[in-house]
N, CA, C and O atoms as CSV, one atom per row, in Angstrom:
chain,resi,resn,atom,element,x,y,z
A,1,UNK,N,N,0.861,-1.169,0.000
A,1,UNK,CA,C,0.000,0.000,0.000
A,1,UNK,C,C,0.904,1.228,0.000
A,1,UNK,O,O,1.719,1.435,0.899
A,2,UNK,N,N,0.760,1.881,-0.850
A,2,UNK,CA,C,1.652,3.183,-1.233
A,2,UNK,C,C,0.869,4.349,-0.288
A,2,UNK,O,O,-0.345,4.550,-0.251
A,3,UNK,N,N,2.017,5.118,0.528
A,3,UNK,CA,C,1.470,6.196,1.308
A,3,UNK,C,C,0.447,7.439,0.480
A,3,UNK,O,O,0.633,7.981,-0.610
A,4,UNK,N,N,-0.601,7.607,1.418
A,4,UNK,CA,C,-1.923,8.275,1.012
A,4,UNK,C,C,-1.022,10.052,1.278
A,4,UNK,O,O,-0.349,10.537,2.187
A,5,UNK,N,N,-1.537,10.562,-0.157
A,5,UNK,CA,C,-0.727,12.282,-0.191
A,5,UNK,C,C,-2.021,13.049,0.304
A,5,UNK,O,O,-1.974,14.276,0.387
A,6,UNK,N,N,-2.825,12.569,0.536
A,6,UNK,CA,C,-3.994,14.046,0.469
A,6,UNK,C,C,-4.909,13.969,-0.552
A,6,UNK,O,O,-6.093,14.269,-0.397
A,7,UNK,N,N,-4.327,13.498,-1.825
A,7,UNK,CA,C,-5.008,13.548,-3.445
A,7,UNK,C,C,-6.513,13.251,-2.716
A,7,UNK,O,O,-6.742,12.250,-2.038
A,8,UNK,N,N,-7.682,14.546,-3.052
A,8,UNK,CA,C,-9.356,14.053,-3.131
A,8,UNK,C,C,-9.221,13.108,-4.139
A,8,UNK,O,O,-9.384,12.069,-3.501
A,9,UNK,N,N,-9.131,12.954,-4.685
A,9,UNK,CA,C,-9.037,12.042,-5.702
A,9,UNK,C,C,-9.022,10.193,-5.948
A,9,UNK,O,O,-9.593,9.402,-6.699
A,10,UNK,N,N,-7.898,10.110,-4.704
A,10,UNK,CA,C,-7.736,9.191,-4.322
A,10,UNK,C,C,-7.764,7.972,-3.062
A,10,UNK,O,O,-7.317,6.857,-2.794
A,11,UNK,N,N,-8.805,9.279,-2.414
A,11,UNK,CA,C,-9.095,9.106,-0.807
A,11,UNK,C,C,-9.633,7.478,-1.237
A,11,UNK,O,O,-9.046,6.461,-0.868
A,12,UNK,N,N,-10.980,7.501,-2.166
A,12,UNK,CA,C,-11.526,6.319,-2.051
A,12,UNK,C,C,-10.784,5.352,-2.249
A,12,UNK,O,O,-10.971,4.350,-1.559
A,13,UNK,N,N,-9.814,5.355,-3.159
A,13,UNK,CA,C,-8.975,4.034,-3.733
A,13,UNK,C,C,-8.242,3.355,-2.319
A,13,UNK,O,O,-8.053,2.209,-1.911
A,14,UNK,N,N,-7.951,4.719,-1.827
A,14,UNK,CA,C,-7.462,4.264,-0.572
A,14,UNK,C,C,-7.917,3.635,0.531
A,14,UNK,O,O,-7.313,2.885,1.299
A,15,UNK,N,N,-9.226,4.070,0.543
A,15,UNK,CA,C,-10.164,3.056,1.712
A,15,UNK,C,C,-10.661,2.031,1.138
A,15,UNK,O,O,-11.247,1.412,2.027
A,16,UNK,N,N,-10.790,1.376,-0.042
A,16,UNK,CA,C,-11.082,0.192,-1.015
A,16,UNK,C,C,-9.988,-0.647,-0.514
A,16,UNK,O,O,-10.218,-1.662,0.143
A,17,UNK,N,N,-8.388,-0.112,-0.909
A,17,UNK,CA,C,-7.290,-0.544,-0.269
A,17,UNK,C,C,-7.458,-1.835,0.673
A,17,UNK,O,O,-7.576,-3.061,0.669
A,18,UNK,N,N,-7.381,-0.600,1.544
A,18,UNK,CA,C,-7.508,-0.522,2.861
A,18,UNK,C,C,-8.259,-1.555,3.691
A,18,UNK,O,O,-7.823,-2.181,4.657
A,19,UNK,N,N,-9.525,-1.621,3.111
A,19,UNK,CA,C,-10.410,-2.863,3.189
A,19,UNK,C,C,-10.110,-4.197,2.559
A,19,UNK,O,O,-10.189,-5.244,3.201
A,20,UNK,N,N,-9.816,-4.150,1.476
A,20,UNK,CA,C,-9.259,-5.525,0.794
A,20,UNK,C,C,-7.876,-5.748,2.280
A,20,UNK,O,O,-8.189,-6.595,3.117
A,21,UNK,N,N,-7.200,-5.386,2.390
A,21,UNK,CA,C,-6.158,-5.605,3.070
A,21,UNK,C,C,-6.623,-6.214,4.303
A,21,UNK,O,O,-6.114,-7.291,4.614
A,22,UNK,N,N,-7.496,-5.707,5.046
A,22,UNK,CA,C,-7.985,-6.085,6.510
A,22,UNK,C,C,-9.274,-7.644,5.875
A,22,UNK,O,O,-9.868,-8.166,6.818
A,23,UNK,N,N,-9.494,-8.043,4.928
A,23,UNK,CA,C,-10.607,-8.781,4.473
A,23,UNK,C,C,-9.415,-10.164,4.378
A,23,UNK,O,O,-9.589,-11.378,4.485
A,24,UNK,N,N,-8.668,-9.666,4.228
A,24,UNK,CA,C,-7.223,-11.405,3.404
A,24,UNK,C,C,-6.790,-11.440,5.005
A,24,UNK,O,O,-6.976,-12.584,5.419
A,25,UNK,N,N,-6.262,-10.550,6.068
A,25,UNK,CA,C,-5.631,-10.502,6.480
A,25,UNK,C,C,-6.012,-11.844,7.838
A,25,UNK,O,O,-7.180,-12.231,7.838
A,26,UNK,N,N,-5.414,-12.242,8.504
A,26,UNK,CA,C,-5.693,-13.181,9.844
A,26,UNK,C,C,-6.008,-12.097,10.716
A,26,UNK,O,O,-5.302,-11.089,10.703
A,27,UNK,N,N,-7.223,-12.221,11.650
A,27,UNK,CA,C,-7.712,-11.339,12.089
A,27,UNK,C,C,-6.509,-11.219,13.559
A,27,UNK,O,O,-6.680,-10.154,14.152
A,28,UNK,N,N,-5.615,-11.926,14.060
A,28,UNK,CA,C,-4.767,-11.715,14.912
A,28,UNK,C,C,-3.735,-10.809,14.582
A,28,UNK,O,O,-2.905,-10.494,15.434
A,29,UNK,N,N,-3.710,-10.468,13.711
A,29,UNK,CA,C,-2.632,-9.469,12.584
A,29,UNK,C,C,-3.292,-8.649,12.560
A,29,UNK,O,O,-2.800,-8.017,11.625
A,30,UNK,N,N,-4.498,-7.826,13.036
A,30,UNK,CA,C,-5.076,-6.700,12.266
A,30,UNK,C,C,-4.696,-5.626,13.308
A,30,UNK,O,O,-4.391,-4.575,12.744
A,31,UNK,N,N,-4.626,-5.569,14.511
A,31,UNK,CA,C,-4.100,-4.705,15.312
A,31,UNK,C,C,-2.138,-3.975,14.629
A,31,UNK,O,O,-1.729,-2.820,14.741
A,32,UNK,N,N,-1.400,-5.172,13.998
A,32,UNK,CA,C,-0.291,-4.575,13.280
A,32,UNK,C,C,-0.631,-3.814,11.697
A,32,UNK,O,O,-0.130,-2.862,11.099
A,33,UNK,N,N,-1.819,-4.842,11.376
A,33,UNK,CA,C,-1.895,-3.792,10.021
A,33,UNK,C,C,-2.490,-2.665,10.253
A,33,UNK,O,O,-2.019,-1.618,9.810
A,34,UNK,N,N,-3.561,-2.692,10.945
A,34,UNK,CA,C,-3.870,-0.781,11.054
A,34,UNK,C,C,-2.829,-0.142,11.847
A,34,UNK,O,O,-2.797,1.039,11.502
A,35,UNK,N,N,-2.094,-0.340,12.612
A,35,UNK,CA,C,-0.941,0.427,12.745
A,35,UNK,C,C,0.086,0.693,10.957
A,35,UNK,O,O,0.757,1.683,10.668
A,36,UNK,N,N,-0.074,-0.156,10.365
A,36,UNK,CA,C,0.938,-0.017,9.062
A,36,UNK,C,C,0.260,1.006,8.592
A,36,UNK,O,O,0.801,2.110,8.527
A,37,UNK,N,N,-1.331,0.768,8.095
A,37,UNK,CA,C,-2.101,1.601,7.535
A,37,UNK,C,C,-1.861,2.996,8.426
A,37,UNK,O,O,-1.584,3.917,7.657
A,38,UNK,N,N,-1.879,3.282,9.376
A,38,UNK,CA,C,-2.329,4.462,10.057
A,38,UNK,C,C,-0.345,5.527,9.875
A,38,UNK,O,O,-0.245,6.745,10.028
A,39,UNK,N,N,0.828,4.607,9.551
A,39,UNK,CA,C,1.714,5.227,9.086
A,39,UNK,C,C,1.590,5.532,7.358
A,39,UNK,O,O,2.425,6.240,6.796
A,40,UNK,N,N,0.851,5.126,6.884
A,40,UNK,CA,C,0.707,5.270,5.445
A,40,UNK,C,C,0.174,6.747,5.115
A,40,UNK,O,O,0.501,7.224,4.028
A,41,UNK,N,N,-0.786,7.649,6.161
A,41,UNK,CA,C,-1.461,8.887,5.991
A,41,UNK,C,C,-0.539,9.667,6.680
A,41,UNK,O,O,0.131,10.331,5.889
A,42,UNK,N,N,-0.202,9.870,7.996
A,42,UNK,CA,C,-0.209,10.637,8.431
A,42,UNK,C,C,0.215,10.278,10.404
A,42,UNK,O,O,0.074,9.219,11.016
A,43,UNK,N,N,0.684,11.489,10.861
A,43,UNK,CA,C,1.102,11.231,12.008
A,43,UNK,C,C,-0.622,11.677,12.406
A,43,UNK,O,O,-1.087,12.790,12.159
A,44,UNK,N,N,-1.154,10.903,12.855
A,44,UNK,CA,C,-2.975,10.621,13.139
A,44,UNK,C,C,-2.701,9.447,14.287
A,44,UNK,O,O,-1.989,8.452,14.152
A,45,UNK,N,N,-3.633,9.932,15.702
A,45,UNK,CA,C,-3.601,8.920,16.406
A,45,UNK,C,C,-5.255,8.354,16.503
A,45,UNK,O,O,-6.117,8.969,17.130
A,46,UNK,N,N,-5.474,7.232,15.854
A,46,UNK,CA,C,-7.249,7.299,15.664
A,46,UNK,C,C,-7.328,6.088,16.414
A,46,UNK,O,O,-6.259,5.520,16.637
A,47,UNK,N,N,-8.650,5.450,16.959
A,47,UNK,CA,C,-8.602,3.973,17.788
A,47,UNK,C,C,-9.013,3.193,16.649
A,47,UNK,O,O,-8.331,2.169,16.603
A,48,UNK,N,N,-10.096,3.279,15.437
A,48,UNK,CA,C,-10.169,1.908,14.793
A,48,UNK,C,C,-10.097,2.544,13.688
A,48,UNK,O,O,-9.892,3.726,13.412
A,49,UNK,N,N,-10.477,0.730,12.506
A,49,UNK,CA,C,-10.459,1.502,11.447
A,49,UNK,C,C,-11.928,2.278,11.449
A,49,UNK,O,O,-11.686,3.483,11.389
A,50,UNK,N,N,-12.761,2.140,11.475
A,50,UNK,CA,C,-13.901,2.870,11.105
A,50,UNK,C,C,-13.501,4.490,11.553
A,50,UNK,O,O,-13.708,5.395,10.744
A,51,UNK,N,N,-12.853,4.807,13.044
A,51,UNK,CA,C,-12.117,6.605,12.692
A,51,UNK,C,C,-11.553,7.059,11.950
A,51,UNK,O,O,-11.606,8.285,11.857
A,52,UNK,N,N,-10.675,6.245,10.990
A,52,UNK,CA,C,-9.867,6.381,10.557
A,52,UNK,C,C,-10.860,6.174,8.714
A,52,UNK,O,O,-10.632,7.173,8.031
A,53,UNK,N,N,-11.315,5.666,8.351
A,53,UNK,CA,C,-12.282,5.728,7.370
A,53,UNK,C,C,-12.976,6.786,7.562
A,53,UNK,O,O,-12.974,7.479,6.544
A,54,UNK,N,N,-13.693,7.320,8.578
A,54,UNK,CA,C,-14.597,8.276,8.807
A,54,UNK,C,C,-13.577,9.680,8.616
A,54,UNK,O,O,-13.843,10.805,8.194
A,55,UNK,N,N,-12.576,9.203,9.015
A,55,UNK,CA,C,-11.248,10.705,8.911
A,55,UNK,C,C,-11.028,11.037,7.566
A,55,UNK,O,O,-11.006,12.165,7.073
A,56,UNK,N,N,-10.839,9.761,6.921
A,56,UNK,CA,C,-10.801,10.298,5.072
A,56,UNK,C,C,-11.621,10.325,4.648
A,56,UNK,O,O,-11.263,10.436,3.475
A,57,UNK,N,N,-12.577,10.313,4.641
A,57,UNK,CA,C,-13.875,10.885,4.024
A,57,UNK,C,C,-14.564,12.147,4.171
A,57,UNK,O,O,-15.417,12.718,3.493
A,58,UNK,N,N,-13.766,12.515,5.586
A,58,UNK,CA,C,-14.338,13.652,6.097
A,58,UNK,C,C,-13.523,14.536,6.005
A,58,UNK,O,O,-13.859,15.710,6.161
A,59,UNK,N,N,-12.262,14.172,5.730
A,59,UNK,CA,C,-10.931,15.307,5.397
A,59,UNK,C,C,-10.931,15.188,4.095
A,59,UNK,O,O,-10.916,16.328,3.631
A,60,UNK,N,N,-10.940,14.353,3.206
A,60,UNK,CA,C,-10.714,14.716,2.045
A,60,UNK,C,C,-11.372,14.444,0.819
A,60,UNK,O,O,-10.848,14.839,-0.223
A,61,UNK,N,N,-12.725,13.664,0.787
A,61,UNK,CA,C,-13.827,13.616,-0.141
A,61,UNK,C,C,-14.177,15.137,-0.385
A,61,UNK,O,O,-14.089,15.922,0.559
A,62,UNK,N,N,-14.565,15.557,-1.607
A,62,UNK,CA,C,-15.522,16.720,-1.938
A,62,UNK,C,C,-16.984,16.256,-1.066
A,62,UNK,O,O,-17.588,15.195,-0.908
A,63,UNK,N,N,-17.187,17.790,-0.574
A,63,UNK,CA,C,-18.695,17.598,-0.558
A,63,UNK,C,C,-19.535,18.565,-1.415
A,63,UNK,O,O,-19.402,19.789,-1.399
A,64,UNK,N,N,-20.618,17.716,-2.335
A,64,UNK,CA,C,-21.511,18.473,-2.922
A,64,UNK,C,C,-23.139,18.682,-2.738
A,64,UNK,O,O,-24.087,17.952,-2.451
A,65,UNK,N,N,-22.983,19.811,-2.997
A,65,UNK,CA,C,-24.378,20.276,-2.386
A,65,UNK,C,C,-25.525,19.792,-3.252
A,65,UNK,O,O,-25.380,19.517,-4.443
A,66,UNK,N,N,-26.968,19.677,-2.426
A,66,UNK,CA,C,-28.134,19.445,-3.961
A,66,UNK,C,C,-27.865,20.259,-4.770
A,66,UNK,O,O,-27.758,19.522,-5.751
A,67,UNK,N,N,-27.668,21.234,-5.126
A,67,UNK,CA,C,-27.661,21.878,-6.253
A,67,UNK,C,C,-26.824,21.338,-7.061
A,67,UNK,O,O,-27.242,20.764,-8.067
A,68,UNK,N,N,-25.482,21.417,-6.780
A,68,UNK,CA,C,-24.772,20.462,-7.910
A,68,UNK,C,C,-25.150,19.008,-8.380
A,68,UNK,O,O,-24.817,18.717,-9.529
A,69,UNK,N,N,-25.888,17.944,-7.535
A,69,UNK,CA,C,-26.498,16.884,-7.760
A,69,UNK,C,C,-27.228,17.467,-8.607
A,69,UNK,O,O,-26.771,17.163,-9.709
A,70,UNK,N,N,-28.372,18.335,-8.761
A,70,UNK,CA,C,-29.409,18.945,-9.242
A,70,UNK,C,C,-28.984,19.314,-11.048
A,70,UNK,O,O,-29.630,18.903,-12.012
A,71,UNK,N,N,-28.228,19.840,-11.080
A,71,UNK,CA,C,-27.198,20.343,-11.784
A,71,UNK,C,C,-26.931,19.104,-12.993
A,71,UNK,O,O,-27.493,18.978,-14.081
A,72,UNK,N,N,-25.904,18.289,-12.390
A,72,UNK,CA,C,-25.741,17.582,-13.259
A,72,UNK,C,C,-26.533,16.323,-13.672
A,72,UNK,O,O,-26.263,15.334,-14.354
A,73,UNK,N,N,-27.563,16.727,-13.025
A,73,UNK,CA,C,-28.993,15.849,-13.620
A,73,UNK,C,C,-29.683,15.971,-14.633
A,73,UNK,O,O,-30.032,15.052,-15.374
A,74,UNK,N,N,-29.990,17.377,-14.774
A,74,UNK,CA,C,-30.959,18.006,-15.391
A,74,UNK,C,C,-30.205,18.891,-16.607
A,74,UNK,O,O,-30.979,19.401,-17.417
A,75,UNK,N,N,-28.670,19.137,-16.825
A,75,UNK,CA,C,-27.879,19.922,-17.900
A,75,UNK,C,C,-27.307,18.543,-18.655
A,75,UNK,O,O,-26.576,18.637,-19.641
């Protein structure tokens, strides 16, 4: 897993990642892989993955308003 820059762009690929990784993994190992994962972003001290999902989505997804939904519905 290649360290996460910030890119909006690529937040999701990264939590897709992220999930495939914890899905293969032996669940006695998952306390070391989200530590791997959690050096991959950022000096971030979060308790699971779900903070840490909820952190990139919330730091770095666009958010769009109805209007732009609206928008590219109807043009």
């Amino acid at each position: 897993m290649s360290p996460f820059n910030g890119d909006k762009k690529e937040v999701l690929a990264f939590i897709s990642n992220m999930d495939s990784a914890f899905e293969v993994i032996d669940p006695d190992n998952s306390d070391v892989l989200y530590k791997f994962v959690l050096t991959r972003i950022a000096d971030r001290n979060l308790a699971n993955c779900e903070e840490l999902r909820s952190f990139l989505k919330n730091t770095y997804t666009e958010k769009r308003t109805l209007d732009f939904h609206a928008t590219v519905i109807f043009v």
